[in-house]
C-alpha positions, 0 to 999 in steps of 0.5 A: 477500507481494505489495502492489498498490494499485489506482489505480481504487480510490484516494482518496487517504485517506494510511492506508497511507502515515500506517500504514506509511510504510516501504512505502507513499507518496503520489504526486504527485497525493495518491494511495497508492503503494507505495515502489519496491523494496517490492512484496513487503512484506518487513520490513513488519509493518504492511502488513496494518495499512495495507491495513484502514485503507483507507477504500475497500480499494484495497490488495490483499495476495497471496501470491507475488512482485510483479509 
């Protein structure tokens, strides 16, 4: 599975990072990030979670590879 945050979308909400901490962070400036290396989601079994939790939807989910 494939993890995008897009930052056009992104307020800064923290739901991904408080919902799965494993895959996602806050940056610098506050905003969601997803953790270096785990843009595939593996191992993740909350990642869906944390992608509902956005408040504005800024996380995508595909299949496939990142990238």
């Amino acid at each position: 599975m494939r993890i995008a945050i897009d930052p056009d979308l992104c307020m800064g909400a923290g739901q991904c990072a408080l919902v799965s901490p494993d895959v996602f962070t806050q940056d610098d400036d506050g905003f969601g990030a997803v953790l270096p290396g785990r843009e595939d989601g593996a191992g993740a079994t909350l990642v869906r979670e944390a992608a509902r939790a956005c408040p504005v939807r800024a996380i995508s989910l595909g299949d496939g590879p990142a990238g």
